[in-house]
N, C-alpha and C positions, 0 to 999 in steps of 0.2 A: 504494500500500500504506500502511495505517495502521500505525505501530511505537508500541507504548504501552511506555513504563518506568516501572514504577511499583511496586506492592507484590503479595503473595502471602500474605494468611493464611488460617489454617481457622479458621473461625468458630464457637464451642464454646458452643449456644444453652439456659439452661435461662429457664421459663417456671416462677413461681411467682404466688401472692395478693398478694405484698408482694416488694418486695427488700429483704433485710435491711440492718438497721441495723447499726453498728460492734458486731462481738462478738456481734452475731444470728443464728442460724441457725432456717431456715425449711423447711417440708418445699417441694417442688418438684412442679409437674403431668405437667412434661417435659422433655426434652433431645435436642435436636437437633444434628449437625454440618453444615457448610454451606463451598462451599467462599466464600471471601471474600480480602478485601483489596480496594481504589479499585481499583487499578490491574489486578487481575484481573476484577474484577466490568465495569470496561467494554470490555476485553479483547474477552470473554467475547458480551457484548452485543453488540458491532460486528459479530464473527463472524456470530452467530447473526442478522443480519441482512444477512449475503453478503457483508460487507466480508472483502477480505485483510488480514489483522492477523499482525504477527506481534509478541511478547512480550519484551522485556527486563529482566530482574528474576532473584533467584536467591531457593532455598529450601533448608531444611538435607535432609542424607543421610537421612530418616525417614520413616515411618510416611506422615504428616501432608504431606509432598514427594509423594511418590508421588501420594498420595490428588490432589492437587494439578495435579500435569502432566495425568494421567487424564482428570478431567475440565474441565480449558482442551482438552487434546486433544480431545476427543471434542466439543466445543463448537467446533471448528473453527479453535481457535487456533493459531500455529505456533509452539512450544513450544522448537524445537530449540535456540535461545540461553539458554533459560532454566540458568543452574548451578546446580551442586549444591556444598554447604559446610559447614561443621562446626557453623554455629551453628543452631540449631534454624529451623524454619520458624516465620515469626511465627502469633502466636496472637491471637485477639481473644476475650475469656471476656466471654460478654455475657448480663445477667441483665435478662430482660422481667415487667412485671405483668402484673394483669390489666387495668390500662388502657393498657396497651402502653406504657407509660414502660418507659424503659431505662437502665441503666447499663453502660459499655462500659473494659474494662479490654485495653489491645492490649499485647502484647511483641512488637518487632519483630523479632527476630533475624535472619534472613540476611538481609532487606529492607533493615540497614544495613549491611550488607557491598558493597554494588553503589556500588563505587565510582569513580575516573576510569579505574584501568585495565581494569577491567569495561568501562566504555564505551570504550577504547582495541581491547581483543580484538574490540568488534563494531560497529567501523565501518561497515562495507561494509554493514551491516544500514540504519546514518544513511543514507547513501549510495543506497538503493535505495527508502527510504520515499518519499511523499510529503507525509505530516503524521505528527511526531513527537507525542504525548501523555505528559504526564507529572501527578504529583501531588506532593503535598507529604509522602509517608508512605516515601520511599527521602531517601538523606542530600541537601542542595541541592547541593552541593556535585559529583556525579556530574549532575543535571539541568541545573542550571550548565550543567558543558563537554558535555554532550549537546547540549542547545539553541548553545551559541557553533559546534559543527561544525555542527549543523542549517542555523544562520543563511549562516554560512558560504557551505553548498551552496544556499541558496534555497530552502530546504524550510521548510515553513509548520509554528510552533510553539505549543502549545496546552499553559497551565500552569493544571489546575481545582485552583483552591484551596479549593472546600470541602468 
């Protein structure tokens, strides 16, 4: 089983001519939500190519949460460790041209709440993987003692840093 911990945002996509400059406003073509985040996005992918993934990461009690589990779930993800918590689910406000430059604005909110005792409540999850995934967008400090038990049990640790 792959155990990825990592992040969980909705991805708030508008699509203009120009991204504006400081104090600019521009009119917009379109606007898309998407669900995102590193760590759900390959999540997500592993699944959907038959791997057993299951997810460790939390999101806040909202709108944006829901939206969230839904569809990791439905993508085949096992979702059941995923918590739920007071601070908002992160976001990422990301404004594209028309040459597809971007600018990417994230707040992380419950993505930094997953912390060592987060990974204390779901050992048995370390325990049963066989390659642990992490990324650089939840605090290092819970990836840390995630990977030091990983290590531990001889379970193969994989940290994408970009």
């Amino acid at each position: 089983m792959l155990l990825v911990l990592g992040s969980i945002n909705i991805d708030l996509t508008t699509v203009s001519a120009e991204i504006p400059n400081v104090g600019e406003t521009v009119i917009g073509k379109s606007f898309s939500q998407y669900a995102g985040g590193k760590g759900a996005n390959q999540a997500v992918c592993a699944a959907r190519l038959k791997s057993d993934v299951c997810f460790l990461g939390r999101v806040g009690n909202d709108a944006h949460g829901d939206f969230m589990l839904r569809e990791m779930k439905h993508s085949g993800v096992d979702v059941s460790r995923i918590e739920t918590c007071e601070q908002a689910t992160g976001v990422a406000a990301i404004s594209v041209d028309s040459r597809g430059q971007n600018s990417i604005i994230v707040v992380p909110g419950a993505n930094y709440s997953v912390d060592r005792a987060y990974i204390d409540r779901h050992i048995d999850a370390i325990k049963r993987c066989d390659i642990i995934l992490a990324q650089h967008e939840t605090p290092i400090s819970a990836t840390e003692h995630a990977f030091s038990i990983a290590k531990r049990l001889s379970k193969t640790t994989i940290l994408n840093t970009g």
